[in-house]
N, C-alpha and C positions, 0 to 999 in steps of 0.2 A: 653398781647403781648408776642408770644414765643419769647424765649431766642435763641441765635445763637448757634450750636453745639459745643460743646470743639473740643480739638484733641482727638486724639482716645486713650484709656486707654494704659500705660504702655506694658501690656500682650499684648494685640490683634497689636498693633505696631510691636512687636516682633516676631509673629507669620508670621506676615505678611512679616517682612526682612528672615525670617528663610525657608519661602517657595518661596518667590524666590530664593536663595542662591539654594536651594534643584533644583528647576528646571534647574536653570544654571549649576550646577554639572551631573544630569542627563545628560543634553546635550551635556557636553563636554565628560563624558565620553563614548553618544554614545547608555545609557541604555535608553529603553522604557518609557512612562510615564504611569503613573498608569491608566490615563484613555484608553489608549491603549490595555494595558492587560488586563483590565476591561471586555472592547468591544469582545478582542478576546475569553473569557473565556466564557462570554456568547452564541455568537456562536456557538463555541463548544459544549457548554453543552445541549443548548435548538436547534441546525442547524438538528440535526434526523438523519443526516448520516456523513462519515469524511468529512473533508474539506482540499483542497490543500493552500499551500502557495502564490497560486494565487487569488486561491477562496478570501480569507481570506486577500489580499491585495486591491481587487476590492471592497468591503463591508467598509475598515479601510481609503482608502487612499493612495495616491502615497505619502505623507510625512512620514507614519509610517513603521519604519525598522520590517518586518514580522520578520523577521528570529530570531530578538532579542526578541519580544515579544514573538516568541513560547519556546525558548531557557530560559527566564525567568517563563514561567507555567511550561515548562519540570520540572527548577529546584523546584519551589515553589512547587510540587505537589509529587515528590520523593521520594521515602517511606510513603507516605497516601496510603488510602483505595482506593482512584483512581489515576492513572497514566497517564500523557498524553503522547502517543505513536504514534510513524510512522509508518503506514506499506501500501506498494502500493503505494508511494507516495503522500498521504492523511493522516490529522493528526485528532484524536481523541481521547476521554477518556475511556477509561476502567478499572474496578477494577483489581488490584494488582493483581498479580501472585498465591502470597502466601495464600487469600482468595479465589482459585475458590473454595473446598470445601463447601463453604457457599451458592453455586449455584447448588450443585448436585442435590437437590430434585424437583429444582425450575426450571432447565432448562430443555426440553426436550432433551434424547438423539440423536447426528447428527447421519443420517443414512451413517450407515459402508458401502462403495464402494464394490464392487463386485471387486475381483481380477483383474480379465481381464482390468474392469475399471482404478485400480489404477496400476497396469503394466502401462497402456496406459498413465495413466498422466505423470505418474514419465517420459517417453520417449521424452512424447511433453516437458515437462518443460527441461531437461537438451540436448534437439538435436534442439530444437525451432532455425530455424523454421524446420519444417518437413514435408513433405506430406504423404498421408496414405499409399502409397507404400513404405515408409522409414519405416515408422513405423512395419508393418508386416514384413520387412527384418532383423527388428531389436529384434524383439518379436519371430520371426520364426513361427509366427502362422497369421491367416486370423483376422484382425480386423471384431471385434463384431459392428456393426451397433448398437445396444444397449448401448455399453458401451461409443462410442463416444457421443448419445442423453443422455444420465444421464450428462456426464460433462459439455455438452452443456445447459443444462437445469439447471444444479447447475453455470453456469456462470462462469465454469473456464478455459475453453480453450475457444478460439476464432479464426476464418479467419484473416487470417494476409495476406497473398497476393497471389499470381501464380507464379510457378518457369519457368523460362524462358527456357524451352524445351519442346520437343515433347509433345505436349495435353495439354502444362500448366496448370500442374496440382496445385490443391491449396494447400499454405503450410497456418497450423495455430501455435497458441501456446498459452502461457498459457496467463490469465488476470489481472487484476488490484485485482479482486476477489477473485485469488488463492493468491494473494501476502498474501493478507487481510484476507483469513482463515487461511494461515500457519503462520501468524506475520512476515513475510518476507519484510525489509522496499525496496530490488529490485532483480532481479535475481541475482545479487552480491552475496547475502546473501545467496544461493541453499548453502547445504552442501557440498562441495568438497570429496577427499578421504579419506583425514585423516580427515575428522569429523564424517565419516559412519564408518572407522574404530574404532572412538573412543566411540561410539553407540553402536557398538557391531552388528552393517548389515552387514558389510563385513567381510567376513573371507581374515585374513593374506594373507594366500597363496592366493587366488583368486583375491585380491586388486594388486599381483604383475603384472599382465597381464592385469589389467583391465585400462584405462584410462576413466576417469569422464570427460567429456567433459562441456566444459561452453559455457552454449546459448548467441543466439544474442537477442540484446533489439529491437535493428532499422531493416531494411530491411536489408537483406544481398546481397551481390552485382549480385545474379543470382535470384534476387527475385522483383517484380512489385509490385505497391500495388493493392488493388482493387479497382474493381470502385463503382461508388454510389450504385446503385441497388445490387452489391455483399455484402458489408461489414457490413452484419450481421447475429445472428447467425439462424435465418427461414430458411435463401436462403441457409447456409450450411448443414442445415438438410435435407433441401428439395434438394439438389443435393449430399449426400451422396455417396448416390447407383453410380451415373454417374459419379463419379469424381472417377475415378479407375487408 
């Protein structure tokens, strides 16, 4: 005839007051619970591309605070060999800063931009939004039809909407994409004057006349959006030439 169970050993009693205690502290003060980070860390590591603080709420839960779980990988991850980082408003891992070295041989090199091309970015990213008559007003030269299809094809500018005058013409700018190749966590982050000066792109004298203008995020008030059929980037390619 089995025997009735005891109480539970001294230790495992203990362990068992010691993690509740642990979860009630958690809670009060607010910090993640480990299977939370757990979840999210997975995600991230095994999801194949970034993930937003949305994404990454819809997958966890309307109970679990995102912002403190990504806030605690941020920190647990902090000087390792990978880093959890924002950029675009999408969160992902990538190695350290301080090891790309260890990538030179392994990575292919990115294809370098044609001039014209990266003229053209640098314009849309800091006048965004812009239409290509701004743009050539501003470059003083005829946009390349070429160098607008390379950006558009590398994903980093994009149709953003029609300016509300004669021929409504399209303005675009840059994307979630450019954020995400330059490490930029939002156009916020564009360098200003004194940070190209401190680069060593602007000369002195030249930065005194010069104002760095900072872009809009949303639609700007003489700006529509597009409609279905417009807002991608085929139908901007494919109306290039007509949108003059």
């Amino acid at each position: 005839m089995a025997q009735a169970e005891g109480p539970p050993p001294l230790a495992d009693a203990m362990r068992r007051i010691e993690d509740a205690f642990g979860d009630a502290e958690r809670a009060a003060k607010g910090a993640p619970s480990p299977d939370a980070v757990r979840a999210a860390e997975a995600l991230l590591f095994a999801g194949g591309e970034p993930l937003s603080a949305k994404a990454l709420s819809e997958k966890l839960g309307p109970q679990v605070d995102v912002a403190a779980v990504l806030m605690k990988l941020k920190r647990d991850y902090a000087g390792r060999g990978v880093e959890l980082v924002e950029a675009g408003g999408a969160w992902r891992f990538q190695s350290a800063p301080d090891l790309a070295g260890l990538f030179a041989e392994t990575r292919e090199a990115p294809k370098k931009l044609p001039k014209a091309a990266m003229e053209t970015l640098a314009v849309i990213a800091y006048h965004q939004p812009v239409t290509r008559a701004e743009i050539e007003e501003i470059r003083g030269v005829s946009l390349s039809r070429g160098a607008m299809e390379l950006l558009l094809e590398l994903g980093w500018i994009r149709p953003r909407g029609r300016r509300r005058s004669p021929g409504r013409p399209l303005t675009f700018g840059t994307s979630d994409a450019f954020l995400s190749q330059f490490g930029l966590a939002s156009l916020d982050a564009l360098p200003g004057k004194d940070d190209l000066k401190g680069l060593g792109l602007l000369d002195a004298r030249a930065a005194q006349a010069l104002e760095v203008p900072r872009p809009e995020a949303g639609l700007a008030s003489d700006e529509e959006p597009l409609g279905p059929e417009e807002d991608s980037a085929s139908f901007f390619v494919d109306h290039l030439d007509q949108d003059e």
